[in-house]
LUMLO-80754 format. One line per 4 residues: number of its first residue (from 0); for each residue z, x, y of N, C-alpha, C, O, CB. Coordinates in Angstrom, 3 decimals. Glycine has a CB too. Example, Ala and Ser with C-alpha at 12.3 -4.5 7.8 and 13.67 -1.06 7.14 Angstrom:
<recs>
0 = 7.800/13.190/-5.690/7.800/12.300/-4.500/7.800/13.200/-3.300/8.465/14.236/-3.319/9.046/11.308/-4.473  7.080/12.850/-2.250/7.140/13.670/-1.060/7.870/12.900/0.030/8.039/13.409/1.138/5.725/14.084/-0.598
</recs>
This chain:
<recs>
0 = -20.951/44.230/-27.781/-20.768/43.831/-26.421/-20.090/44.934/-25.600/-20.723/45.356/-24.632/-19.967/42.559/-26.368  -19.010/45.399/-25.835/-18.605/46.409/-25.748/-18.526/48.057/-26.052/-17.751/48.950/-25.711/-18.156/46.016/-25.876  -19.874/47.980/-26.968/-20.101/49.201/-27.184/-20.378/50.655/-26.308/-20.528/51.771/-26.805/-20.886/48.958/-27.787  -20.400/50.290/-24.837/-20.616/51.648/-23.776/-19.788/52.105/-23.687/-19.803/53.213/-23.149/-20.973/51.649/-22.509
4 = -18.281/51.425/-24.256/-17.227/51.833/-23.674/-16.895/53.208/-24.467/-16.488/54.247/-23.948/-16.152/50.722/-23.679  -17.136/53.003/-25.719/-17.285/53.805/-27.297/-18.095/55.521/-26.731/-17.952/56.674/-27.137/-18.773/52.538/-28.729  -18.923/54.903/-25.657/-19.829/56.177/-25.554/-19.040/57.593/-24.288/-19.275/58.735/-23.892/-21.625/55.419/-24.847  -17.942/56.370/-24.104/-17.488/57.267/-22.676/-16.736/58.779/-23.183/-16.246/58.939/-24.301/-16.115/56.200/-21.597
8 = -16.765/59.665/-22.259/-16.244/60.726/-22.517/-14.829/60.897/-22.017/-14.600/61.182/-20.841/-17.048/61.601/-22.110  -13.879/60.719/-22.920/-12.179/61.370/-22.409/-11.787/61.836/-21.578/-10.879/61.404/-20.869/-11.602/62.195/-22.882  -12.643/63.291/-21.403/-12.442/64.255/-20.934/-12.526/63.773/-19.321/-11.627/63.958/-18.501/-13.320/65.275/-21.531  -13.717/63.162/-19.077/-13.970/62.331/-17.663/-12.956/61.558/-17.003/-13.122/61.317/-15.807/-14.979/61.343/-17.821
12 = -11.802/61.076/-17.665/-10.591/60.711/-17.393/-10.162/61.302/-17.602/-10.264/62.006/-18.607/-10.085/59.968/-17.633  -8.817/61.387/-16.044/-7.578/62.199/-16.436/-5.977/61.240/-15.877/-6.072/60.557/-14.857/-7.786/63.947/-15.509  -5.345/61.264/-16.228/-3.829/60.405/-15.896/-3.533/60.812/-14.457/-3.610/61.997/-14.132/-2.328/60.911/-16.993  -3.201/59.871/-13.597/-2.501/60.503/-12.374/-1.245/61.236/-12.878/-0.432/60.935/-13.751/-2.074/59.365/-11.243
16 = -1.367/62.540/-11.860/-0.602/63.377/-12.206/0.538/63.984/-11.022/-0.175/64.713/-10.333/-1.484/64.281/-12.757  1.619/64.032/-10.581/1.963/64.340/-9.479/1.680/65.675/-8.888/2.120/65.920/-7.765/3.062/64.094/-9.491  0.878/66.700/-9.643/0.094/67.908/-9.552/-1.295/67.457/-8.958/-2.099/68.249/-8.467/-0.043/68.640/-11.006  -1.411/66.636/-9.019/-3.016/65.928/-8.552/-3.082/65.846/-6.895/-2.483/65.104/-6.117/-3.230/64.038/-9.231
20 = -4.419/67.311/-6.576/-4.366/66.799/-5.194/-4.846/65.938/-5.092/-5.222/65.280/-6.063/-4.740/67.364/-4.295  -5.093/65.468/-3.431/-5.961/64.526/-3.188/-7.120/64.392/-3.046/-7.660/63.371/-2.620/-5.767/64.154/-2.558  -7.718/65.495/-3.412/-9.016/65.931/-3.609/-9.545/65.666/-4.752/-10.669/65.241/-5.019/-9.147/67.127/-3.438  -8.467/66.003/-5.572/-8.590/65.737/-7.456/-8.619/64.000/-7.650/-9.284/63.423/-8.510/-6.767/66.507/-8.541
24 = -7.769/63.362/-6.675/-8.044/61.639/-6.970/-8.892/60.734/-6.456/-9.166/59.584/-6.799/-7.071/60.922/-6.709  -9.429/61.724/-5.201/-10.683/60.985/-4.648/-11.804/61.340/-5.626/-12.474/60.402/-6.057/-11.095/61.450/-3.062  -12.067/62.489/-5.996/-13.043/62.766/-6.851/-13.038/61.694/-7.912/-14.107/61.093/-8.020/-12.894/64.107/-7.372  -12.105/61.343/-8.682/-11.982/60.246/-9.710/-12.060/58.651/-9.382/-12.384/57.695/-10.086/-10.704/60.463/-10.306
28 = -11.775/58.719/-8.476/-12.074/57.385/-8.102/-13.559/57.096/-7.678/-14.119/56.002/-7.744/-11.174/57.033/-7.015  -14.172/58.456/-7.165/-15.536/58.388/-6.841/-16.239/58.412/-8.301/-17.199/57.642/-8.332/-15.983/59.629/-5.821  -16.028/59.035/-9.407/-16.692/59.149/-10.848/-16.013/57.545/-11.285/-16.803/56.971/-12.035/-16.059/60.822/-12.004  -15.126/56.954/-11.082/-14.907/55.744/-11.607/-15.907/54.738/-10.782/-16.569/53.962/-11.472/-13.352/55.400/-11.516
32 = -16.044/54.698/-9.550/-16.639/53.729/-9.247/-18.262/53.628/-9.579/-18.961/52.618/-9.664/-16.306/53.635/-8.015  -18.695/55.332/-9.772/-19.936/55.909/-10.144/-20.368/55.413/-11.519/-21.498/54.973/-11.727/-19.837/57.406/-10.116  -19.338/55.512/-12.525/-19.431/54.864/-13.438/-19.371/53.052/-13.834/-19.986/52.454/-14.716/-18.701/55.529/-13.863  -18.500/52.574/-12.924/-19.090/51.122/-12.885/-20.144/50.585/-12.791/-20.707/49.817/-13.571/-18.788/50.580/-12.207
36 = -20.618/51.197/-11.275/-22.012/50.913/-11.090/-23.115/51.193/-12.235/-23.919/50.372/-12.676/-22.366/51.650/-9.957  -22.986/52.356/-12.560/-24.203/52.292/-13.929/-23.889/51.799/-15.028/-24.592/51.949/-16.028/-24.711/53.553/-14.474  -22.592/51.015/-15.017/-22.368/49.831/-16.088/-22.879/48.652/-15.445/-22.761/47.540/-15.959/-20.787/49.561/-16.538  -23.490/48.870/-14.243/-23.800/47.053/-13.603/-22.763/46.530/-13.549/-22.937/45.484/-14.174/-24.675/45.907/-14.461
40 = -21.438/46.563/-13.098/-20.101/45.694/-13.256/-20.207/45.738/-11.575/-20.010/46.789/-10.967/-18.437/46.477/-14.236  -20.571/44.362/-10.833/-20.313/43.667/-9.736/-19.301/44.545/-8.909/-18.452/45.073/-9.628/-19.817/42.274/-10.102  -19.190/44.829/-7.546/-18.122/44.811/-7.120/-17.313/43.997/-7.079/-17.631/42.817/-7.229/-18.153/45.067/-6.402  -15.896/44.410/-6.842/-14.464/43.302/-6.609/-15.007/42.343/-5.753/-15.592/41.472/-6.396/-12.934/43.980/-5.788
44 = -15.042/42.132/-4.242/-15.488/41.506/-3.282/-16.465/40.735/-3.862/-15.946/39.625/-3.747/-15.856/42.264/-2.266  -17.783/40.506/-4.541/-18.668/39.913/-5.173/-17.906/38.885/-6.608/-18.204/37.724/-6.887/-19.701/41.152/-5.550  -16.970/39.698/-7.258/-16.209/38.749/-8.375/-15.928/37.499/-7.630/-16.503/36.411/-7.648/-14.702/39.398/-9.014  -14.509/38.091/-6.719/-13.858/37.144/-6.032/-14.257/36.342/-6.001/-14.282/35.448/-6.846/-13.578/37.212/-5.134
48 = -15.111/36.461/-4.089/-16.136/35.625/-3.511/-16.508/34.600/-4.650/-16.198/33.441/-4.372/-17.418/36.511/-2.997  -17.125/34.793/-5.908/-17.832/34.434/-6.687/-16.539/32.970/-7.154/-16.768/31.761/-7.150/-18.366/35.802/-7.750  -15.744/33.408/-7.370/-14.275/32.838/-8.143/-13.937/31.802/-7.036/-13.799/30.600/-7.262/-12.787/34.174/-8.406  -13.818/32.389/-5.810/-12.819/31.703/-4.449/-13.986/30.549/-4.262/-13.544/29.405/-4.146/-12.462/32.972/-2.639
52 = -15.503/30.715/-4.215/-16.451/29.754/-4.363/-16.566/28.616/-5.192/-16.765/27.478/-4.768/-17.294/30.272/-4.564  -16.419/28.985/-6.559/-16.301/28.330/-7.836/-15.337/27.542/-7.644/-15.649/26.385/-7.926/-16.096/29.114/-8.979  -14.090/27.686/-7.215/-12.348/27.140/-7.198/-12.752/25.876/-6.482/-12.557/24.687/-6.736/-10.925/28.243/-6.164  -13.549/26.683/-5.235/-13.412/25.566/-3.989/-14.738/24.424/-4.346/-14.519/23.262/-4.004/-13.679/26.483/-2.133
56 = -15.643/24.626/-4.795/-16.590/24.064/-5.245/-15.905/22.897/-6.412/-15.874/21.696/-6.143/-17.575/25.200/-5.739  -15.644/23.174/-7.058/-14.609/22.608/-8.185/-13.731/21.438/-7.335/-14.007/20.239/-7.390/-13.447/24.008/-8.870  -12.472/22.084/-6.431/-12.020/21.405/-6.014/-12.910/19.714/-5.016/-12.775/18.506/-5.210/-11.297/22.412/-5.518  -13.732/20.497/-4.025/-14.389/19.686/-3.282/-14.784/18.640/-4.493/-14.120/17.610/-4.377/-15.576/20.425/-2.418
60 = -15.508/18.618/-5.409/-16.241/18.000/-6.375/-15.329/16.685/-6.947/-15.581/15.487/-7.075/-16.616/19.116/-7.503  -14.097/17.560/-7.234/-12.612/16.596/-7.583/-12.213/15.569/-6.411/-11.876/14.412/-6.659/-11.118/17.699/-7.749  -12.272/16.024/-5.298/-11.476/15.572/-4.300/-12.817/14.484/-4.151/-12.377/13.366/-4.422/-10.894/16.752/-2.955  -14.024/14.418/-3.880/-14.897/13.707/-3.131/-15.135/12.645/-4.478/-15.886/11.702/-4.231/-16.286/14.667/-2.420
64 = -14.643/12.698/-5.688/-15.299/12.062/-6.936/-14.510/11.144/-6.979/-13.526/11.146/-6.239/-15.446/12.787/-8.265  -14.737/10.203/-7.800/-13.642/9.107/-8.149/-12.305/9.571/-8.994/-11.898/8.735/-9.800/-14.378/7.968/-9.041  -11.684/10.625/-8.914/-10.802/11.290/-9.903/-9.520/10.823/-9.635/-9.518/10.323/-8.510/-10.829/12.797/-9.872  -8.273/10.754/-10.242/-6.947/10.332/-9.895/-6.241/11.328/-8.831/-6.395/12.534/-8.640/-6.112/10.234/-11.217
68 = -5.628/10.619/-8.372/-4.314/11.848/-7.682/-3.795/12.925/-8.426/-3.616/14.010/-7.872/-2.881/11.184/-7.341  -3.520/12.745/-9.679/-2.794/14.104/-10.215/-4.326/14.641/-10.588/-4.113/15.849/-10.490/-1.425/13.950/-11.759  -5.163/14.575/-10.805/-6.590/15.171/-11.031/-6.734/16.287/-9.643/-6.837/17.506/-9.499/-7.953/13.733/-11.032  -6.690/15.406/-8.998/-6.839/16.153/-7.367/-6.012/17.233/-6.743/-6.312/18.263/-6.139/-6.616/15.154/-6.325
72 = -4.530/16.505/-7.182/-3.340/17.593/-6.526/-3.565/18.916/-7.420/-3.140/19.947/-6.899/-1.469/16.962/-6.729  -4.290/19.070/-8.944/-4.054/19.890/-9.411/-5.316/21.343/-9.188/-5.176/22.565/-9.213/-3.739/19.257/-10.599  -7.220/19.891/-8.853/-7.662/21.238/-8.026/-7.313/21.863/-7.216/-7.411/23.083/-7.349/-8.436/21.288/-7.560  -6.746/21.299/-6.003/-5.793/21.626/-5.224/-4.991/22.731/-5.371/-5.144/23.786/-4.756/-5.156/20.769/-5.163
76 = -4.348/22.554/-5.982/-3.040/23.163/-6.706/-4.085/25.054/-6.982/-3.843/26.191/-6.576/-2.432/21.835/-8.781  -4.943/24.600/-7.643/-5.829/25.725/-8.279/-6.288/26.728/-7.293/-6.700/27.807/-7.718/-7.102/25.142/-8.957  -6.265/26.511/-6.139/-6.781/27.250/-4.917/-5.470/28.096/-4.382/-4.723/27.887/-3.426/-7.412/26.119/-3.694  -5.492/29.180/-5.427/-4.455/30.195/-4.315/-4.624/31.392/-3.871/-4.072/32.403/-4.306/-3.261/30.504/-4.748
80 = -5.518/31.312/-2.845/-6.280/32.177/-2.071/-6.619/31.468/-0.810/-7.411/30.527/-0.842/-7.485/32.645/-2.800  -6.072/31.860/0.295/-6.623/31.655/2.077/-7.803/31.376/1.680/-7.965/30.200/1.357/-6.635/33.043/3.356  -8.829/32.168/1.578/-10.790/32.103/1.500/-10.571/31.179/0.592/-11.178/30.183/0.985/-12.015/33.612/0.883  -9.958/30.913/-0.564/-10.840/29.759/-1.198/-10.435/28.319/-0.362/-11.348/27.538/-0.095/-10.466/29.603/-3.023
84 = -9.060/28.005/0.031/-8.580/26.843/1.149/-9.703/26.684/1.856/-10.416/25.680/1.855/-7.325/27.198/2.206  -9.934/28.114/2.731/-10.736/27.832/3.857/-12.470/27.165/3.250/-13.278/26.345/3.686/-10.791/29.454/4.798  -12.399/27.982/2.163/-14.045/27.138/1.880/-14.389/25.991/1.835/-15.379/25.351/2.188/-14.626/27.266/0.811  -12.509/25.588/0.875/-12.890/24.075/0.467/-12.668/23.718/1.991/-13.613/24.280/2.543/-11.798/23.122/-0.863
88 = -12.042/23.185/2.806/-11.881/22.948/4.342/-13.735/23.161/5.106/-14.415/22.160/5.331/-10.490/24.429/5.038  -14.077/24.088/5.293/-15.620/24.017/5.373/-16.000/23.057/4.715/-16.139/21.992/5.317/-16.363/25.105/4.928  -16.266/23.111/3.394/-17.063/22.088/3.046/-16.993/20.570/3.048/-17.910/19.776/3.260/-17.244/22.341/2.101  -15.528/20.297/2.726/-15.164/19.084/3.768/-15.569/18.337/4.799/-15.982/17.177/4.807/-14.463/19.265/4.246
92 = -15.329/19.523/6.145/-15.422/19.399/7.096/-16.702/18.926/7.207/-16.867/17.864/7.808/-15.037/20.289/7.644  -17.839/19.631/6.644/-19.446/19.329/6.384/-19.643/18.346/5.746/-20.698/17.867/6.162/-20.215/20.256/5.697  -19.233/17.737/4.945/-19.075/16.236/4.515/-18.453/15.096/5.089/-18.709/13.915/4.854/-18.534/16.210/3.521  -17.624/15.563/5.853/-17.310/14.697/6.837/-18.301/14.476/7.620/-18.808/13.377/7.842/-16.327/15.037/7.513
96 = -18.656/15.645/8.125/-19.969/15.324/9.488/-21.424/14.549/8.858/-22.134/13.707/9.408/-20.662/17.198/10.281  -21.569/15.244/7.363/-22.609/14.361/7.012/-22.918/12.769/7.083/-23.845/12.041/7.438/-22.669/14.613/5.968  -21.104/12.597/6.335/-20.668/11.075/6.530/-20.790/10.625/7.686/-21.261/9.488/7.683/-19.380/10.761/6.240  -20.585/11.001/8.603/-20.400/10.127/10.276/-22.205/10.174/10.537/-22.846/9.172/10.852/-19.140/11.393/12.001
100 = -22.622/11.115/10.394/-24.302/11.073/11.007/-24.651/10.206/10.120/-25.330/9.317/10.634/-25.400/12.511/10.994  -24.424/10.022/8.602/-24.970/8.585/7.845/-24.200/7.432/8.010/-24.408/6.705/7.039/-25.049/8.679/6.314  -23.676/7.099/8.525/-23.038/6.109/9.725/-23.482/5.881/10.245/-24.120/4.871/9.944/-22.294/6.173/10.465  -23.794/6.600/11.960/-24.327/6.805/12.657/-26.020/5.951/12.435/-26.550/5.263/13.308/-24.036/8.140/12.706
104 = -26.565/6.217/11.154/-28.084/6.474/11.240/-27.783/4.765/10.998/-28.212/3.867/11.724/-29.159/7.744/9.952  -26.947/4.604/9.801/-26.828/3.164/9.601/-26.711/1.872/10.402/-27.294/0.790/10.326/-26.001/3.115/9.047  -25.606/2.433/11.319/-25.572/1.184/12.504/-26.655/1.385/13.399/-27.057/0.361/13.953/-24.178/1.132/13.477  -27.189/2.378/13.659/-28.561/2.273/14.369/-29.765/1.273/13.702/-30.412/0.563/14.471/-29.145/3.786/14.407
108 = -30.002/1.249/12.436/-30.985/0.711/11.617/-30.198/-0.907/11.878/-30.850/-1.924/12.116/-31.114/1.507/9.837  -28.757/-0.863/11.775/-28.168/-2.137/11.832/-28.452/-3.150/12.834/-28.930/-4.275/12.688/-26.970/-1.959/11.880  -28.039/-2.495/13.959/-28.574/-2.683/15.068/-29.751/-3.169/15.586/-29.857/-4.209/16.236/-28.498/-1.928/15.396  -30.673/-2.377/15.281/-32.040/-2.557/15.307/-32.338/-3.616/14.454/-32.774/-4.530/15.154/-32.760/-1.402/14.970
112 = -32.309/-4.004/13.024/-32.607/-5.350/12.360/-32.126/-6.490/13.073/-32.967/-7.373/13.242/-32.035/-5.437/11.021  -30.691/-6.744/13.652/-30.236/-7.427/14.460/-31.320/-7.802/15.879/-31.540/-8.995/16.088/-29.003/-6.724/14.683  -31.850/-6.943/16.646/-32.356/-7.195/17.769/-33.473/-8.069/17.308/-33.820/-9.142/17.800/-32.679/-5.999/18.564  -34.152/-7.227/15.935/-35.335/-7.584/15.897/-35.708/-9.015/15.290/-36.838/-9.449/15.063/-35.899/-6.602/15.296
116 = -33.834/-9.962/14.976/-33.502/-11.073/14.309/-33.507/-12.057/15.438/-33.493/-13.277/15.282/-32.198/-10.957/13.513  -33.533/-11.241/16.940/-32.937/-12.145/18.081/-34.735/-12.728/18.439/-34.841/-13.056/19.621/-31.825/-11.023/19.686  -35.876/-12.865/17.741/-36.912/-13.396/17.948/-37.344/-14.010/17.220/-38.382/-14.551/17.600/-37.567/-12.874/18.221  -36.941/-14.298/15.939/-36.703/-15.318/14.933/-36.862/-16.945/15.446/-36.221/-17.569/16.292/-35.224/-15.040/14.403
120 = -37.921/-17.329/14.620/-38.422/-18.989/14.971/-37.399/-19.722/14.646/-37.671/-20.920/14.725/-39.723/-19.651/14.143  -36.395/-19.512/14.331/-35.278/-20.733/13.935/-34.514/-20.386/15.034/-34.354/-19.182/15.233/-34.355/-20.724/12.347  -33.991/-21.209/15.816/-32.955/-21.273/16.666/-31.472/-20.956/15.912/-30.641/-20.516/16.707/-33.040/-22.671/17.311  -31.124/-21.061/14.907/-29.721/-21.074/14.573/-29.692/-19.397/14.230/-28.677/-18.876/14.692/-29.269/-22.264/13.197
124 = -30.661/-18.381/13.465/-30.829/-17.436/13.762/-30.839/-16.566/14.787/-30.125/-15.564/14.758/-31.333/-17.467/13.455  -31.906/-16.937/16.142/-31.590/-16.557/16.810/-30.406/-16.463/17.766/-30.236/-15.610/18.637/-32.226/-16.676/16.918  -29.716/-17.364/17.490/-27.981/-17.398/18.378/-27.275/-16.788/17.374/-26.300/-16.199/17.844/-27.081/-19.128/18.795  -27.403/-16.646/15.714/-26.497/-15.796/15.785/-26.629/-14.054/15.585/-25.718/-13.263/15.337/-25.740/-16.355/14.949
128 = -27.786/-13.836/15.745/-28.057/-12.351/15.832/-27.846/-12.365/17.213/-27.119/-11.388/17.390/-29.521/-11.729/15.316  -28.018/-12.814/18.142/-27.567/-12.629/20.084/-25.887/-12.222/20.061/-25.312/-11.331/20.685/-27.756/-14.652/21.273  -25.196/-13.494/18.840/-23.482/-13.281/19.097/-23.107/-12.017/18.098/-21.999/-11.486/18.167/-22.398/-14.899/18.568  -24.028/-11.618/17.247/-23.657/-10.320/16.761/-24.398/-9.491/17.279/-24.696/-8.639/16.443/-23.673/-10.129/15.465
132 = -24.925/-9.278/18.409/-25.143/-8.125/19.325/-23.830/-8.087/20.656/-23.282/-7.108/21.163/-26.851/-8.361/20.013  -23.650/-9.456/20.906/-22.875/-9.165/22.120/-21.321/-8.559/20.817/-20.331/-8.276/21.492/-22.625/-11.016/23.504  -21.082/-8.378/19.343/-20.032/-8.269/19.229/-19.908/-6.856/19.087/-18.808/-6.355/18.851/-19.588/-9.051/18.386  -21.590/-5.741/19.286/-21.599/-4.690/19.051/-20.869/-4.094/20.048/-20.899/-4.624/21.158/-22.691/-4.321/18.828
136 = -19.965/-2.710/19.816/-19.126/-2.050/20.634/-19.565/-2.008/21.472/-19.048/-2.641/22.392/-18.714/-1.080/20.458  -20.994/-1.125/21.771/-21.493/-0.784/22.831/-21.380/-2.045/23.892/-21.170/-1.620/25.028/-22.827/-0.287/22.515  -21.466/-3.538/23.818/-22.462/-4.183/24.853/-20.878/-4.992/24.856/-20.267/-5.000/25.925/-24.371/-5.068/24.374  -20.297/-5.612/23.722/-18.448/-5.853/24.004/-18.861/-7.114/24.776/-18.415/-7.270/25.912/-17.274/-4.409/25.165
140 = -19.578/-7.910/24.303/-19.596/-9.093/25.391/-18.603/-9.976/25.113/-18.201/-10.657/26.057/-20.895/-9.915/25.466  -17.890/-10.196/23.567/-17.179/-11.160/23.354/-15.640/-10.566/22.652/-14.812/-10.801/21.772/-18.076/-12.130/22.503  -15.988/-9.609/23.797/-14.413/-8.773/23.463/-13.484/-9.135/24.719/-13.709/-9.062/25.927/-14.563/-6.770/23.379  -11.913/-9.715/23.709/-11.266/-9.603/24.747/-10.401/-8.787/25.110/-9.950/-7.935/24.345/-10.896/-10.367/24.889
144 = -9.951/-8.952/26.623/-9.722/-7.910/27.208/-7.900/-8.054/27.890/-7.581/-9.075/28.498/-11.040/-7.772/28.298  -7.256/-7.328/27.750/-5.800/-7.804/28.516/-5.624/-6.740/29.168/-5.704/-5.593/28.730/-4.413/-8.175/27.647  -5.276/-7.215/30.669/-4.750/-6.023/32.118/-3.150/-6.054/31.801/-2.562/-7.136/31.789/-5.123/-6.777/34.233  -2.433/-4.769/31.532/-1.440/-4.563/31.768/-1.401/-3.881/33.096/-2.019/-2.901/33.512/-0.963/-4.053/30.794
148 = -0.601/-4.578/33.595/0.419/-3.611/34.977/1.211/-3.508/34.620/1.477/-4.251/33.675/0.855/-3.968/36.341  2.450/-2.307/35.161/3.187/-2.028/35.074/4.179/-1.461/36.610/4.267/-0.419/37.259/2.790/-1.467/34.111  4.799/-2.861/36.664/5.603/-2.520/37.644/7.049/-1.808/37.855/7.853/-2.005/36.944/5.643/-3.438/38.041  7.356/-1.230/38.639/8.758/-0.867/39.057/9.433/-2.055/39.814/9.404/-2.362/41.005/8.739/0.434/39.999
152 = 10.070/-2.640/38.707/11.365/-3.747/38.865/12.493/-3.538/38.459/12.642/-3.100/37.318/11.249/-4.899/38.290  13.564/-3.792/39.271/15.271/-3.827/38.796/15.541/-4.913/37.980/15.149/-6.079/37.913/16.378/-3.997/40.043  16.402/-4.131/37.312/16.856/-5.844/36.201/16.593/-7.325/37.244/15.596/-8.039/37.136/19.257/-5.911/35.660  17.391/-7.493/37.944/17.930/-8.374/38.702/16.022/-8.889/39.355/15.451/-9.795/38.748/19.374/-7.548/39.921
156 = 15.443/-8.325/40.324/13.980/-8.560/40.010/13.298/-9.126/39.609/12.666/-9.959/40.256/13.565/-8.171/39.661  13.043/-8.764/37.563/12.632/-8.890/36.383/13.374/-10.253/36.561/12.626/-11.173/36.892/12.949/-7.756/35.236  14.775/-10.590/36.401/15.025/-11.878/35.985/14.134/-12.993/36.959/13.231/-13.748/36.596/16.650/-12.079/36.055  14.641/-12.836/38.124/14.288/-13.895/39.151/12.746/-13.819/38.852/12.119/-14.850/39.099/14.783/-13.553/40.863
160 = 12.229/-13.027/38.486/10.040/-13.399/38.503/10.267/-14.360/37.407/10.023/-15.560/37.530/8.427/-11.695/37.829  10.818/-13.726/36.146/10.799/-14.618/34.703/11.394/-15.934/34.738/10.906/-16.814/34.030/11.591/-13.913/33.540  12.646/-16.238/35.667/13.269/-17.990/35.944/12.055/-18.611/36.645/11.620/-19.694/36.252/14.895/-18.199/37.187  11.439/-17.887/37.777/10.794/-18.007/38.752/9.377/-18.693/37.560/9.046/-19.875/37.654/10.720/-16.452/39.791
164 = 8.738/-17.795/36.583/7.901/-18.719/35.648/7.954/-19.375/34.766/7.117/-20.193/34.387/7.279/-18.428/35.246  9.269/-19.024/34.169/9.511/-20.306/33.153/10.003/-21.827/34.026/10.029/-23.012/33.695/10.935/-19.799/31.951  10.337/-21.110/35.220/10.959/-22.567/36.157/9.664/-23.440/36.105/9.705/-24.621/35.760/11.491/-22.234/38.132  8.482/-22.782/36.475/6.874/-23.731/36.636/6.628/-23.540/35.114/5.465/-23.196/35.321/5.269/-22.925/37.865
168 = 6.702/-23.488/34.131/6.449/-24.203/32.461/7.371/-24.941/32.121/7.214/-25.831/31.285/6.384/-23.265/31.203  8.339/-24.728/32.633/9.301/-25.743/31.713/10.364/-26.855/33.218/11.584/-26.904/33.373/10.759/-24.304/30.370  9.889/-27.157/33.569/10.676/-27.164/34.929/12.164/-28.111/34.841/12.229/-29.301/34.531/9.567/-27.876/36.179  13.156/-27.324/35.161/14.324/-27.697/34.996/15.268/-27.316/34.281/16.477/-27.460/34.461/14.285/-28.511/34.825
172 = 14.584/-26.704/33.257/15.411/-25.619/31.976/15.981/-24.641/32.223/17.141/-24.333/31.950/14.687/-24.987/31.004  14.864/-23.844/32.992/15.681/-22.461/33.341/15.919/-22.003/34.746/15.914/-20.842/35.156/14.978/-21.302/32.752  16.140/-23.166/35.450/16.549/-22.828/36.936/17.762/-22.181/36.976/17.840/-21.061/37.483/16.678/-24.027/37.842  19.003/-22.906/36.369/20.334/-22.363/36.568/20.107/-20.606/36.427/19.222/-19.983/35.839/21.461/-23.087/35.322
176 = 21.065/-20.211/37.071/21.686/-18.890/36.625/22.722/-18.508/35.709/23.677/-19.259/35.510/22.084/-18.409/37.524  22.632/-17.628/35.254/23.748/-17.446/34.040/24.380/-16.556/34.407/23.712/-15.704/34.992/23.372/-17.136/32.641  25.296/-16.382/34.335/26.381/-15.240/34.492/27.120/-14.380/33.622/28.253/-14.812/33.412/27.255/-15.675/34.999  26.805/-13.129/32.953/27.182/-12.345/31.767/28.660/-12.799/31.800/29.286/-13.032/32.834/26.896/-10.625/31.851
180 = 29.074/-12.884/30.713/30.521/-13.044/30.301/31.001/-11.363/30.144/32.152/-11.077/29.811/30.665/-14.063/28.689
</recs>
């Protein structure tokens, strides 16, 4: 498996040397990388990539599966690299969106079976596919609804409106005034 290594020549390596111009270490680094390549050994950037992919792939797989929490925190955990975070985060993110558009496609189909229930020869059918359309968001027919206002009132104000309506619900209870001790 390792046998090319057997074939290399010594001499082709030399130790950094503090006599070493910089002419002498670019040259070597250019015969080292010269020599990778005609070993076929990937660049760095291509390993990585390859690794930071794998991690995040891995992770996503964990996280989206039925796996436990400590299962999860630990793909998690396994991602320590920015690019691999960010991949898994992409791909997420893309599963998220997948999820909402298959949503999306679902309550449309939902929807649509519903309408197409509101012509149904049985009367008890048809009223209740009508009350589960009016309960669809869009149309909100049997949604209720509460108006808040919000007024600028002084304590003193606030009390007299509130005696003022509990006086007409309860009449006689809360007419008096009270006086803080």
């Amino acid at each position: 498996m390792l046998e090319h290594l057997l074939t290399l020549d010594p001499k082709d390596f030399c130790p950094e040397k503090p006599s070493s111009s910089p002419v002498d270490m670019l040259e070597a680094r250019i015969k080292t990388v010269d020599l990778f390549e005609s070993m076929g050994v990937p660049p760095d950037e291509e390993v990585i990539g390859d690794a930071i992919r794998s991690a995040a792939q891995h992770a996503f797989h964990t996280i989206t599966a039925t796996s436990t929490d400590a299962q999860k925190k630990a793909a998690i955990a396994a991602l320590n690299t920015p690019p691999a975070v960010k991949h898994l985060v992409g791909m997420l993110t893309a599963y998220d969106w997948q999820f909402i558009e298959q949503a999306q496609e679902l309550r449309g189909y939902t929807v649509a079976k519903i309408v197409e229930e509101t012509t149904h020869p049985d009367a008890r059918i048809r009223l209740r596919a009508l009350e589960m359309l009016g309960k669809v968001t869009e149309v909100a027919l049997f949604t209720e609804r509460i108006e808040i206002k919000k007024l600028d009132m002084s304590d003193a104000d606030l009390e007299k409106a509130l005696r003022e309506k509990l006086g007409r619900l309860l009449p006689g209870e809360y007419t008096k005034e009270v006086t803080p001790a």
